[in-house]
C-alpha distance (Angstrom), angle and dihedral (degrees) to the residues before:
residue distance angle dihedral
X1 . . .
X2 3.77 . .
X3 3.22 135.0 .
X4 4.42 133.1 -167.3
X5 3.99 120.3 -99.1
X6 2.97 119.2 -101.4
X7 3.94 131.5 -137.1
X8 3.93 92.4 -101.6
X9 3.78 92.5 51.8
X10 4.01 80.8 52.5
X11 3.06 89.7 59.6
X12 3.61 96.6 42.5
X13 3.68 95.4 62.1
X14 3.80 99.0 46.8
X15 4.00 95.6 52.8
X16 3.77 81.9 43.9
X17 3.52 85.4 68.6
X18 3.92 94.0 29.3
X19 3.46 99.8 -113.5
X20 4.27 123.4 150.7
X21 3.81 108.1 -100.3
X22 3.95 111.3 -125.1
X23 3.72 116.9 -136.5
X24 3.25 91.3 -129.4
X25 3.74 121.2 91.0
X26 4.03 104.0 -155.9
X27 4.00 83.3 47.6
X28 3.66 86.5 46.4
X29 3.90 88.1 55.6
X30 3.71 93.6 46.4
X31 3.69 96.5 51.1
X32 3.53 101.6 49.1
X33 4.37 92.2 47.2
X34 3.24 89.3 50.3
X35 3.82 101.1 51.1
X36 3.46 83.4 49.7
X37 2.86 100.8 55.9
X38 4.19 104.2 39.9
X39 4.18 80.7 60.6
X40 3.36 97.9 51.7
X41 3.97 95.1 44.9
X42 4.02 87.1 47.6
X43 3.64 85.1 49.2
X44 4.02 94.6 49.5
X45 3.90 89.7 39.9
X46 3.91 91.6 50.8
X47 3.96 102.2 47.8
X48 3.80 92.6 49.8
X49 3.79 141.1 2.4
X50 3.76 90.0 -130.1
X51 3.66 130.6 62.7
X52 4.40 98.7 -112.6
X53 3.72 118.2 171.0
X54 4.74 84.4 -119.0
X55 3.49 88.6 54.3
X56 4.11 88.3 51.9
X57 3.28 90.5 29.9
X58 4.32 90.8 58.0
X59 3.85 97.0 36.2
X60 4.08 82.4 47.1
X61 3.50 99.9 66.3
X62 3.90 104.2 24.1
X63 4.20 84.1 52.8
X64 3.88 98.9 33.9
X65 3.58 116.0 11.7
X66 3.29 101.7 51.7
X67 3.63 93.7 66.2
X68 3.91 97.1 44.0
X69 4.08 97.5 -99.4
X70 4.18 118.8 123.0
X71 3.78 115.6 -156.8
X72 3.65 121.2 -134.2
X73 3.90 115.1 -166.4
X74 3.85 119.0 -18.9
X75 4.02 134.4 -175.3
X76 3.79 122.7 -161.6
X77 3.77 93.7 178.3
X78 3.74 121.9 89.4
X79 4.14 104.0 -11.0
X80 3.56 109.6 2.2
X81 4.14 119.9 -124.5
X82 3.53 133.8 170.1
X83 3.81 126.5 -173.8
X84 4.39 109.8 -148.9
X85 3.81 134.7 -155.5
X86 3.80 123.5 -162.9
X87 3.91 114.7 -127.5
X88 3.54 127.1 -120.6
């Protein structure tokens, strides 16, 4: 089972990448999904001019899974969104 972030493991990813944490919770939210999610579309963009399920697969678990967060649906075309799940 899954279960939402919460506002600490927000904050966990953006001083991960050592990034000022807003005051603002919904802003909080937004910055850390879309970080996210601009490294893992770079990451699926770089391994392989087409969108496979290995290249998602790789940039999946070296971008996500390695720090304990599942994706749910993405999209890398047009404005990029990802919805993420915390790990057991």
């Amino acid at each position: 089972m899954y279960k939402k972030l919460t506002n600490t493991d927000y904050k966990k990813i953006l001083t991960y990448y050592k990034i000022l944490i807003p005051a603002n919770n919904r802003l909080l939210k937004e910055m850390a999904e879309q970080i996210l999610s601009n490294k893992l579309c770079k990451c699926i963009k770089k391994n392989s001019p087409k969108y496979n399920s290995k290249s998602i697969g790789i940039c999946t678990k070296s971008v996500l899974n390695n720090k304990g967060i599942t994706r749910g649906a993405f999209k890398c075309l047009g404005k990029r969104n990802i919805t993420l799940k915390k790990q057991y």
